[in-house]
N, C-alpha and C positions, 0 to 999 in steps of 0.2 A: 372555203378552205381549199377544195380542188385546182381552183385558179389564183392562187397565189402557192398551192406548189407548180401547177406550170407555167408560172412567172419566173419562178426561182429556178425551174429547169433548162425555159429556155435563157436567163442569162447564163447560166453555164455554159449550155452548149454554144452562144456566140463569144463566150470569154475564150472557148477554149478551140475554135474555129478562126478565132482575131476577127470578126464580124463585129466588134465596138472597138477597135482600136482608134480609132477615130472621136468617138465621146469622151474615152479614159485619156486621150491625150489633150481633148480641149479640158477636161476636169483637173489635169495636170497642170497644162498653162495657165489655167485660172488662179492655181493655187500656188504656184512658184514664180511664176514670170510674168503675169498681168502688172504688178506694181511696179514692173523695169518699162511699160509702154513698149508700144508698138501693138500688133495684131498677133494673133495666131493663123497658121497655116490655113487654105480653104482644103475644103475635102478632097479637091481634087490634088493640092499640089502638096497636102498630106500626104496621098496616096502613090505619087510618083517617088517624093521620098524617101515611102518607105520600101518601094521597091528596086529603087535604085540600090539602099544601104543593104537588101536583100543580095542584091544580084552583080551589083559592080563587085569586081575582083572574087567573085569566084573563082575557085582555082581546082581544078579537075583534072583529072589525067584520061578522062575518055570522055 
């Protein structure tokens, strides 16, 4: 019982950290885009992605 509430805890806390974004988006392509062919992203170039759509054009005054 103990250890499946700190299963349940720690996916929160990496849902809510984006510490899986990376599995929730291969579970995504699995299920919307795998049937159009081609690959999904590697983790790595996941991860540049999402930092690029993070940080390009930000726009700040200081």
């Amino acid at each position: 019982m103990a250890m499946r509430w700190f299963k349940r805890l720690w996916n929160i806390v990496r849902r809510l950290s984006g510490d899986d974004a990376y599995e929730r988006y291969l579970a995504h392509w699995h299920e919307h885009h795998a049937h159009d062919g081609g690959q999904p992203l590697s983790q790595q170039a996941f991860f540049k992605a999402e930092q690029a759509r993070k940080w390009n054009g930000v726009r700040r005054c200081c």
